[in-house]
C-alpha positions as CSV (number, residue, x, y, z in Angstrom):
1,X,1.6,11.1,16.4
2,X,4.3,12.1,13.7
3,X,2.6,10.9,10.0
4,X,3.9,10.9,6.8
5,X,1.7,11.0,3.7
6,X,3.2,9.7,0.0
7,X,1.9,11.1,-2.9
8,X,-0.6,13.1,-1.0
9,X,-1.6,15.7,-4.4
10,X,-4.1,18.1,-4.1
11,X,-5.3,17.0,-0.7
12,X,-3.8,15.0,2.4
13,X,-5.9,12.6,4.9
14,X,-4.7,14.1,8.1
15,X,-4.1,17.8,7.9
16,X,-1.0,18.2,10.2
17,X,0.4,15.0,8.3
18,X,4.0,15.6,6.7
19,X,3.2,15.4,2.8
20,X,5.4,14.5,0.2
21,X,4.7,14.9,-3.3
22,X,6.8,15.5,-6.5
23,X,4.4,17.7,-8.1
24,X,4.6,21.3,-7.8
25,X,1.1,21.8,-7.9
26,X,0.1,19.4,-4.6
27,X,-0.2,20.2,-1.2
28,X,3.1,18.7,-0.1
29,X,5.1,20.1,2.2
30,X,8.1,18.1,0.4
31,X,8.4,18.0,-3.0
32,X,10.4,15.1,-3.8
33,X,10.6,12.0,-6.2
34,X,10.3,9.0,-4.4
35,X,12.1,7.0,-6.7
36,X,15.0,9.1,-5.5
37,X,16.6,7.1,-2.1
38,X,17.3,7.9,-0.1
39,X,14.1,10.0,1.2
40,X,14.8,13.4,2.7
41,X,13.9,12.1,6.5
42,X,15.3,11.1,9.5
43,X,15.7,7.4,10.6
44,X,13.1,6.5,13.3
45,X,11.2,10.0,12.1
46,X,7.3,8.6,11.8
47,X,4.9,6.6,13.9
48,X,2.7,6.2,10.9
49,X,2.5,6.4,7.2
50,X,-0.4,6.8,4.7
51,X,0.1,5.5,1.0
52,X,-3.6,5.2,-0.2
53,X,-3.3,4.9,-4.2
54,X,0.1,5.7,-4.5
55,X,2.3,2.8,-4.0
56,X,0.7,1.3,-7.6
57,X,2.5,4.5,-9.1
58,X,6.0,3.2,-8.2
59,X,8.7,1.1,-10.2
60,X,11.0,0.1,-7.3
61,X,8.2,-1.1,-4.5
62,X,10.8,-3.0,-2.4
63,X,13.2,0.2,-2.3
64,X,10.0,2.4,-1.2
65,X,9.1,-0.7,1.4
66,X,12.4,-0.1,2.4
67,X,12.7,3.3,2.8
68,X,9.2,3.6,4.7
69,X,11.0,1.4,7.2
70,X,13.6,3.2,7.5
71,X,11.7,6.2,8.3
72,X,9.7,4.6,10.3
73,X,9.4,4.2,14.5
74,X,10.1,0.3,15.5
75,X,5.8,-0.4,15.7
76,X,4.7,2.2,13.1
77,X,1.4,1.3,11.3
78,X,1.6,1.7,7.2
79,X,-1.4,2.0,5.5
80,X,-2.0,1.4,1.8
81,X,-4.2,0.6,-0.4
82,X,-4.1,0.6,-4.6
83,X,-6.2,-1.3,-7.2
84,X,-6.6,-4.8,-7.4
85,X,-5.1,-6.5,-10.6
86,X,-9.0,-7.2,-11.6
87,X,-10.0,-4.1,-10.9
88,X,-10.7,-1.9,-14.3
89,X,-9.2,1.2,-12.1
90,X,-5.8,-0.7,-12.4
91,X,-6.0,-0.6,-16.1
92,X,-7.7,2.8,-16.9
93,X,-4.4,5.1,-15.5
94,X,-1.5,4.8,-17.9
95,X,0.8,6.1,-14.6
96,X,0.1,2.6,-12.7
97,X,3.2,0.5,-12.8
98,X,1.9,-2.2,-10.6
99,X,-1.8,-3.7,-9.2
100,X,-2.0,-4.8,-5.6
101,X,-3.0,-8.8,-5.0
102,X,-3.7,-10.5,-1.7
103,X,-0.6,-11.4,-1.2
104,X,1.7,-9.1,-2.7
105,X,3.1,-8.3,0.8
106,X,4.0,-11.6,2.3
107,X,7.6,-11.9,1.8
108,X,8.5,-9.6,4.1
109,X,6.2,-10.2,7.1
110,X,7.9,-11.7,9.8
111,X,6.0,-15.2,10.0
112,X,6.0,-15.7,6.3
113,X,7.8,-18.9,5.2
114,X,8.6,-17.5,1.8
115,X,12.2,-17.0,1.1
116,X,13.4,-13.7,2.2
117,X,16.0,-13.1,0.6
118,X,15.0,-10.0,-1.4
119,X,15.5,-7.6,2.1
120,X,15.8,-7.7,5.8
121,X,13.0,-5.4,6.2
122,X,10.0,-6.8,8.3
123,X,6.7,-6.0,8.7
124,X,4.0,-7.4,11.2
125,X,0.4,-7.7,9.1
126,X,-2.2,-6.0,11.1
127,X,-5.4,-6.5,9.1
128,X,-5.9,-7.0,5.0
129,X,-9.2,-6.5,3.2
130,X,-10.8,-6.7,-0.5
131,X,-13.1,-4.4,-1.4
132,X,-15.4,-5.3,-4.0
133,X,-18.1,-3.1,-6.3
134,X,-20.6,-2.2,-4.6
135,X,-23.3,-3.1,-7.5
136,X,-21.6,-7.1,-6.3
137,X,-23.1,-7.0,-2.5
138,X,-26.7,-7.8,-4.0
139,X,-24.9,-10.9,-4.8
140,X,-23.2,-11.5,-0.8
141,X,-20.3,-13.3,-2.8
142,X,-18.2,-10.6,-1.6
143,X,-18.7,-11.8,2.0
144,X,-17.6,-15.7,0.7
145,X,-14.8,-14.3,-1.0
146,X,-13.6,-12.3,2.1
147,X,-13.6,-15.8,3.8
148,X,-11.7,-17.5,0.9
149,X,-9.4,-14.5,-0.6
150,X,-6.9,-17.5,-1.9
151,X,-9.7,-19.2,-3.4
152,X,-11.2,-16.3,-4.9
153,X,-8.3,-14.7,-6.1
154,X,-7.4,-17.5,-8.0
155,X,-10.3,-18.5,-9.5
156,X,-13.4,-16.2,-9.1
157,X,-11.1,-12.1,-9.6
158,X,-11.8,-11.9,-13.4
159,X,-15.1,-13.1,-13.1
160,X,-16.2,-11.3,-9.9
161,X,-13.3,-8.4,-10.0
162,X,-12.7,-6.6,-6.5
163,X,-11.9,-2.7,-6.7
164,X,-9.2,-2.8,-4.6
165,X,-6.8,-4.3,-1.8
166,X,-6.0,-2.5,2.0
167,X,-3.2,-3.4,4.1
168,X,-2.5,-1.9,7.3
169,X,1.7,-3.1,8.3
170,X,3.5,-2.6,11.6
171,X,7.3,-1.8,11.2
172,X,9.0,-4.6,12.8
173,X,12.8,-3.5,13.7
């Protein structure tokens, strides 16, 4: 399986992943801005990419959502992650642009009924997940909210803040 890694740094996930990384210094096997479209990859090149804190970083996310489909096999799985917009990570790197929310992907998943008419990309949601503190478990609100992330998010994030969100996409083509 053919996997790209953004923003890999000083270390990548899956060793014989393709990195791609602007800084000199990281493990890359690219060096290249991201910002910059398009990416230097074939259409159709991966069957999976990895973003795990990374995609917070960027200040086009619908161009990189873009460009990861392009890049991407017709059923290749994404998987990011970043900080939630309660989370105190979010807020304590001056490079984040951006905090992840439940929902912050549902305008281009192919049963949304939100308007679409930001892109024709499409992704298929395979699983979503808060994770929370881990001094909150003693608490097992975590496990309520995970039931009610709508409800929570709305209400309950500043007050019971979560660490951060995980989404794992399947290109739709």
């Amino acid at each position: 399986m053919k996997t790209l890694e953004l923003c890999c740094g000083g270390r990548k996930y899956k060793p014989d992943s393709v990195g791609v990384d602007i800084n000199l210094d990281s493990v890359a096997d690219v060096i290249w801005n991201l910002e910059e479209v398009p990416w230097p990859f074939k259409n159709d090149e991966f069957e999976e990419v990895l973003c795990f804190h990374a995609f917070e970083h960027f200040q086009n996310r619908l161009t990189a959502m873009e460009e990861i489909h392009r890049v991407s096999k017709n059923g290749a799985l994404l998987h990011i992650s970043g900080p939630h917009f309660s989370s105190v990570t979010f807020y304590s790197d001056i490079t984040h642009q951006f905090p992840f929310s439940w929902r912050m992907f549902d305008f281009i998943l192919e049963e949304s009924k939100i308007d679409r008419h930001y892109t024709n990309v499409r992704y298929r949601l395979i699983t979503r997940r808060i994770t929370f503190y881990k001094q909150q478990y003693f608490l097992l609100l975590p496990y309520f909210f995970r039931i009610f992330p709508k409800l929570w998010e709305k209400f309950f994030s500043f007050v019971f803040p979560a660490r951060q969100v995980d989404f794992v996409l399947q290109v739709v083509k």
